[in-house]
C-alpha positions as CSV (number, residue, x, y, z in Angstrom):
1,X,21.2,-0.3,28.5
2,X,22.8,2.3,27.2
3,X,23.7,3.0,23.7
4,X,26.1,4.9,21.6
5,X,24.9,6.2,17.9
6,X,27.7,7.8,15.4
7,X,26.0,9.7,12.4
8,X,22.7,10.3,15.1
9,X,21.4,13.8,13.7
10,X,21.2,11.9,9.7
11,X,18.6,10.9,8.1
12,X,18.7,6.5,9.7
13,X,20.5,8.2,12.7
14,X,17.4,10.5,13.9
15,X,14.7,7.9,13.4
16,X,16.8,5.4,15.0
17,X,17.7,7.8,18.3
18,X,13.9,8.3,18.7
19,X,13.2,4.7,18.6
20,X,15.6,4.4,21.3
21,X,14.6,7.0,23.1
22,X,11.0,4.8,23.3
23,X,12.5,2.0,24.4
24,X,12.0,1.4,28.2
25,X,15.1,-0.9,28.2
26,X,17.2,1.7,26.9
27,X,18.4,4.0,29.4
28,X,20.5,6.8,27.8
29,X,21.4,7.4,23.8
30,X,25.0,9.0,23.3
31,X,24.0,10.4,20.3
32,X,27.6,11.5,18.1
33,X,27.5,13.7,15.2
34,X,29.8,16.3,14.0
35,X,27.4,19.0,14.8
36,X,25.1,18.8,17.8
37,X,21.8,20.2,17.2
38,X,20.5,22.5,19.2
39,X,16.5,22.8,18.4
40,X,16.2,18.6,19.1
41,X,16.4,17.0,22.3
42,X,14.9,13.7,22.5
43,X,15.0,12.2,25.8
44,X,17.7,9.8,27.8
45,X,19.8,11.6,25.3
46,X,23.2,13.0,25.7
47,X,24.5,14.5,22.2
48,X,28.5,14.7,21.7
49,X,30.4,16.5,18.9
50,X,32.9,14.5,17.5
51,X,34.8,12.9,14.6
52,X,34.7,9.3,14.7
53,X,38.0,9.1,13.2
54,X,39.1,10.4,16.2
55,X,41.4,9.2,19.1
56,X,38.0,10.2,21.6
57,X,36.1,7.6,20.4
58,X,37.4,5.3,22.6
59,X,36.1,7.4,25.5
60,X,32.9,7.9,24.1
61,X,32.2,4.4,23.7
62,X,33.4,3.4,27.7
63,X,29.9,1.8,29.5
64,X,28.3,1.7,26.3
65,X,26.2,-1.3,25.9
66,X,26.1,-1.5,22.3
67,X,27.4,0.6,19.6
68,X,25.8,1.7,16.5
69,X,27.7,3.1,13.4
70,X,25.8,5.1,11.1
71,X,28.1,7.6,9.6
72,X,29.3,8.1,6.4
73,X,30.0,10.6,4.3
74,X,28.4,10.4,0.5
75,X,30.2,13.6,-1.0
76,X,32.6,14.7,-2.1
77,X,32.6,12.4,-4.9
78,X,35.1,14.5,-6.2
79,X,37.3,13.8,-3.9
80,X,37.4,10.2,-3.0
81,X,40.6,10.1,-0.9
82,X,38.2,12.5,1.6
83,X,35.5,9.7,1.5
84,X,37.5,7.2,2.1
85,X,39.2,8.9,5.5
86,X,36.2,9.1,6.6
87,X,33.9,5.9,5.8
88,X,36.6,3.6,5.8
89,X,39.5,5.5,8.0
90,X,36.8,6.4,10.7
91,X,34.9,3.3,10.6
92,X,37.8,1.3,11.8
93,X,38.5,4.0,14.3
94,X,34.8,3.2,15.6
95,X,35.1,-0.7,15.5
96,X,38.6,-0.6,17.3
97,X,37.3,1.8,20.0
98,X,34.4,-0.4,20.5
99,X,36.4,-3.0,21.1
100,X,39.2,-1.1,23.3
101,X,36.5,0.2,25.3
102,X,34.5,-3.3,26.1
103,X,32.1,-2.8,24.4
104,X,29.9,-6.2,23.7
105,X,27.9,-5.1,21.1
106,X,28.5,-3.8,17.5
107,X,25.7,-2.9,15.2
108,X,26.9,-1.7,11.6
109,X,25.3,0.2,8.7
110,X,26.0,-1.9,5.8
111,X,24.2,-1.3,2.8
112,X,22.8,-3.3,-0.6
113,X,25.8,-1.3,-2.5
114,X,28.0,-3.6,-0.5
115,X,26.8,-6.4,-2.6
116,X,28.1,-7.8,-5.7
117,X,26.7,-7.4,-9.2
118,X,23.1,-9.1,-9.7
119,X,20.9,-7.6,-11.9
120,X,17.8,-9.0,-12.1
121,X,18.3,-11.6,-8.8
122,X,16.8,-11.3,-5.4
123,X,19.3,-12.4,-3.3
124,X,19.7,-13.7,0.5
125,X,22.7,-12.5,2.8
126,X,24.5,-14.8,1.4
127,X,25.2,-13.3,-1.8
128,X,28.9,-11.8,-2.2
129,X,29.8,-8.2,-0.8
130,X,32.2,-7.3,-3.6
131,X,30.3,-4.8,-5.0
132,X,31.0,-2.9,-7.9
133,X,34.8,-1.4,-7.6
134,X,34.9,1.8,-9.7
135,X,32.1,3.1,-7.5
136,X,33.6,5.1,-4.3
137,X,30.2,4.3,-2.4
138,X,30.3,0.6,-3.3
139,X,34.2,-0.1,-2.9
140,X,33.7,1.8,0.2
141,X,30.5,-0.2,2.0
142,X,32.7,-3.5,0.6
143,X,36.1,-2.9,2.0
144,X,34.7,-2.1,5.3
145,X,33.2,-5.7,5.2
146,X,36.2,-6.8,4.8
147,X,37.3,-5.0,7.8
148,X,34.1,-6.4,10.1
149,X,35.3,-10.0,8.5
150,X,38.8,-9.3,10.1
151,X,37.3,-7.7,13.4
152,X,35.1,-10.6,14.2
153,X,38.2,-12.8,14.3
154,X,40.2,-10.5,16.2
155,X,37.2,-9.8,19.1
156,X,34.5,-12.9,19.0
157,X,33.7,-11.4,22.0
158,X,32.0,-8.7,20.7
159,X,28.5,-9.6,19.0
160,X,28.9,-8.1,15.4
161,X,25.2,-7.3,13.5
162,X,24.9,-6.2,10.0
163,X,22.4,-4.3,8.7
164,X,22.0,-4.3,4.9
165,X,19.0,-2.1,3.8
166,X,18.2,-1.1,0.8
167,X,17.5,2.7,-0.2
168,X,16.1,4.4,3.1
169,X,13.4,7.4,2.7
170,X,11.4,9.6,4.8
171,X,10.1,13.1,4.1
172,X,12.5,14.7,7.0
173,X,15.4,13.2,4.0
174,X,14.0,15.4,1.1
175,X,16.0,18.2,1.3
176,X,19.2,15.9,2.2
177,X,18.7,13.2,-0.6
178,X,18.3,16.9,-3.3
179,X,22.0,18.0,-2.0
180,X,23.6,15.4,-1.8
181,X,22.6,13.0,-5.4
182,X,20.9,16.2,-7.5
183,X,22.6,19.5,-6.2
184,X,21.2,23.2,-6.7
185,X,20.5,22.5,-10.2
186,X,18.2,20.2,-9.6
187,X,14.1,22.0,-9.5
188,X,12.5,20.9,-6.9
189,X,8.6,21.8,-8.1
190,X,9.5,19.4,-11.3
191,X,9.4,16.5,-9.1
192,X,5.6,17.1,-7.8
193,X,3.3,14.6,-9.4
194,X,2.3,15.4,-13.1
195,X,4.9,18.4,-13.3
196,X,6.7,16.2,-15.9
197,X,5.0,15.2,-19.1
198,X,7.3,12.4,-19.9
199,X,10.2,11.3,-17.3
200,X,13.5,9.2,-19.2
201,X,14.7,6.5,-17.5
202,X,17.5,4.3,-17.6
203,X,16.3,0.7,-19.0
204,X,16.4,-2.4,-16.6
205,X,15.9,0.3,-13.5
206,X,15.0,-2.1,-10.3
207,X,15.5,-0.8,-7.2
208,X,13.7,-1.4,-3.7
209,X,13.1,1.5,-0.9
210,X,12.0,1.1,3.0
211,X,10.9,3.6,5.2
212,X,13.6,5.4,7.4
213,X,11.4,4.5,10.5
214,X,10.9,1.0,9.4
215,X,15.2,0.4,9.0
216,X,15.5,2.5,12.4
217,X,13.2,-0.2,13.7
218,X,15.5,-3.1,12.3
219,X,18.8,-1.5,13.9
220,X,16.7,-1.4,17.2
221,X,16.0,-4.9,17.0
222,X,19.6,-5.7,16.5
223,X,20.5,-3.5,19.6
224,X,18.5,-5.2,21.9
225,X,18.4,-8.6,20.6
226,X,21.0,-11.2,20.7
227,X,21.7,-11.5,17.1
228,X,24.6,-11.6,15.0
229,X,25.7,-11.4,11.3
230,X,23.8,-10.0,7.7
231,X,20.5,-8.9,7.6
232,X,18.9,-7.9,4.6
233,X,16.4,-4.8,5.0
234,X,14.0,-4.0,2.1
235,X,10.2,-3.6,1.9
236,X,8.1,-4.5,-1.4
237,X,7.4,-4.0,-4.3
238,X,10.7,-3.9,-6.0
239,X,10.0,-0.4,-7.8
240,X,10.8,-0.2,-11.9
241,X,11.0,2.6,-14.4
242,X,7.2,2.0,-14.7
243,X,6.3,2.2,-11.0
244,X,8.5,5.3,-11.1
245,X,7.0,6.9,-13.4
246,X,3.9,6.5,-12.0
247,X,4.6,8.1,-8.7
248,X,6.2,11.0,-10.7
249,X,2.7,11.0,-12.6
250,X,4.5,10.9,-15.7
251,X,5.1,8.9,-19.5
252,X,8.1,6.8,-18.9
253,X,10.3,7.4,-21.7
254,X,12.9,4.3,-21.4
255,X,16.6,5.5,-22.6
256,X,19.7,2.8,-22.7
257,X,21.7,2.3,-19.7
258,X,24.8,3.8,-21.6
259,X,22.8,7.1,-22.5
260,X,21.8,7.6,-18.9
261,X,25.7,6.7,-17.8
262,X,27.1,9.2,-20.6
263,X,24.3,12.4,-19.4
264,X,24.6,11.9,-15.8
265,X,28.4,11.6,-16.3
266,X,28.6,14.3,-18.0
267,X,26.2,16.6,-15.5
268,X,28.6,15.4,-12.9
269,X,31.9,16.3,-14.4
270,X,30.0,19.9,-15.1
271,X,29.6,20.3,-11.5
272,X,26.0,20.1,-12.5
273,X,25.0,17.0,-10.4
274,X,26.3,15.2,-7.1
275,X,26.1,11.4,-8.2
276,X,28.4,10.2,-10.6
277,X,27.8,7.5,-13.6
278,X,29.7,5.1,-11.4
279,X,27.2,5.3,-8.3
280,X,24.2,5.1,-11.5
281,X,26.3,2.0,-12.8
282,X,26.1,0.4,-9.5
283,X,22.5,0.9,-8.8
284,X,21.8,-0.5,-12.5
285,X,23.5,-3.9,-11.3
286,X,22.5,-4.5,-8.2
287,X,20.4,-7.5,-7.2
288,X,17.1,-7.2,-4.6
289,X,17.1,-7.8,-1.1
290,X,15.2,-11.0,0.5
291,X,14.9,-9.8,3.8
292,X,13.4,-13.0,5.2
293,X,16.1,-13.7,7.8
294,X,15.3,-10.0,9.8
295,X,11.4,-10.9,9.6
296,X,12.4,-14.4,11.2
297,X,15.0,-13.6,13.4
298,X,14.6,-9.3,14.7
299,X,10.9,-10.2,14.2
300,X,11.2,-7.2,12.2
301,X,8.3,-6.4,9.5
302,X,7.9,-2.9,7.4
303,X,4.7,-0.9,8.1
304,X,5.5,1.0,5.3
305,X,5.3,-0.2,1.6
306,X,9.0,1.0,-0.7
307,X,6.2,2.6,-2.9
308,X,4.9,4.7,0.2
309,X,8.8,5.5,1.1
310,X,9.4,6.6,-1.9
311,X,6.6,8.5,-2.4
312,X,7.0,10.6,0.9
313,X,10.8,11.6,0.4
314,X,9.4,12.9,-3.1
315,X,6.7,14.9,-1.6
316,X,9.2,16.0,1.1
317,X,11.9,16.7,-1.6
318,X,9.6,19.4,-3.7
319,X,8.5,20.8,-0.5
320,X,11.8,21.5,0.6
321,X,11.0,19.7,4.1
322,X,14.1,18.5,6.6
323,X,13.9,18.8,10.5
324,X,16.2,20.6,12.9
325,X,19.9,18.9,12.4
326,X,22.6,20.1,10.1
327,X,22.1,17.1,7.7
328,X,18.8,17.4,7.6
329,X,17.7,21.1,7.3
330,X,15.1,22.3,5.1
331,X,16.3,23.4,1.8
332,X,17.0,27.0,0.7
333,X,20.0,27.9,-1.6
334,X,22.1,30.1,0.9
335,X,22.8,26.6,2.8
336,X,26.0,24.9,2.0
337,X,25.7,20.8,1.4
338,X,26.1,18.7,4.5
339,X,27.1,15.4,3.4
340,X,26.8,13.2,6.4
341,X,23.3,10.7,6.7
């Protein structure tokens, strides 16, 4: 088998490369990224530099068994036109080449922003993937939905999967998930247990995490198995200001939903922070993830608890810790933001 990955040096993409690269029935990874690393080379890997909105993808995909699409771009969120070349613009470019070049399988990185408001519900695949409009990332991960919807009608002949995690962590991401939703502004020391006295938080925060080798595990599945459609990717618990708090070793000081939209909005329009009120709006309203159909039908179960995820980005984030990609490198201030995972 062999297998072609777009956004393979990010934070899903690496975990999911090496997975592969364990695999005995995978014979060769074409592993596409913007920029090739040059201090990681797992094997049965061949690593091309490309833009997936470009007209070589259809070449790059030719004998590929399956494909996997990964990238996106999260920044700049000033300048959604750019995001929207790119994770929409390209990941039609990806789907079409698939397609042009036979390929039979198609494995996509949806995401639980791709649903639509929930707050409070733990919902099945089933639930709709609307999502929340004035949010780039969640208009984004919906439209392209749409676009798979079309696809599937246009090529049945290609097996379309769906992956739908919720947040993904590992401590490789730390220094990624600082530049691209905090920025330079953000102190990385604060966020070591007990550095904070008291930590506010927005109210009716609910969110659920999985570890980065645990969703690399789920694409694999999808890869080698012969399924099709949504599958929801989440571990447990479902994490709250509390639980939060706790991790952070700190008094949760709960603050209303408006508040947090109004400071955040306002840090972002400063230049001060990378994630805008909108992408806090959506996460305030979205519902949790049953991910009963992957645990049935990948045979897919976490190792990891979300608490555990969680806990390890955080460590890896005030430690500065990445691995040797461009999306991933350790953090130090001279480095410009990569905004690829």
């Amino acid at each position: 088998m062999r297998v072609l990955v777009t956004g393979a040096t990010g934070n899903v993409g690496t975990s999911l490369v090496q997975a592969l690269s364990d695999d005995p029935d995978v014979e060769e990874i074409v592993a596409v990224a913007r920029r090739a690393p040059t201090d990681w080379k797992p094997s049965k890997v061949t690593f091309v530099q490309a833009d997936v909105r470009s007209d070589e993808m259809v070449d790059h995909c030719r004998s590929a068994t399956a494909v996997v699409h990964l990238a996106w771009a999260f920044q700049p969120t000033h300048g959604p036109i750019k995001t929207w070349d790119v994770n929409v613009m390209g990941s039609i470019r990806v789907f079409e080449a698939a397609a042009e070049a036979g390929v039979g399988a198609l494995v996509y990185a949806s995401s639980v922003g791709a649903y639509s408001p929930g707050p409070g519900k733990h919902v099945d695949e089933s639930w709709p993937t609307h999502s929340l409009p004035t949010a780039a990332y969640g208009r984004e991960k919906a439209y392209v939905e749409r676009c798979l919807d079309a696809f599937e009608l246009r090529h049945p002949e290609v097996r379309v999967a769906r992956i739908r995690p919720c947040f993904i962590f590992k401590r490789e991401s730390g220094s990624e998930q600082r530049r691209i939703f905090g920025g330079p502004f953000l102190p990385r020391t604060l966020l070591r247990p007990g550095r904070l006295p008291v930590v506010p938080l927005p109210a009716g925060l609910r969110f659920q995490a999985v570890h980065t080798s645990d969703a690399a595990d789920a694409y694999r599945r999808a890869v080698l198995g012969d399924v099709r459609g949504p599958f929801n990717i989440a571990a447990d618990p479902v994490i709250d200001a509390s639980e939060l708090a706790d991790l952070l070793g700190a008094r949760k000081v709960s603050v209303p939903a408006v508040a947090a939209r109004v400071a955040v909005g306002g840090a972002w329009r400063l230049r001060l922070a990378r994630a805008d009120d909108a992408l806090l709006n959506l996460m305030l309203q979205l519902p949790t993830l049953d991910a009963a159909r992957a645990r049935r039908e990948l045979g897919w179960e976490p190792r990891y608890s979300g608490r555990e995820a969680l806990r390890e980005m955080l460590d890896g984030l005030a430690d500065g810790a990445g691995a040797p990609t461009e999306p991933l490198h350790p953090d130090h201030p001279e480095r410009t933001a990569t905004a690829f995972m």
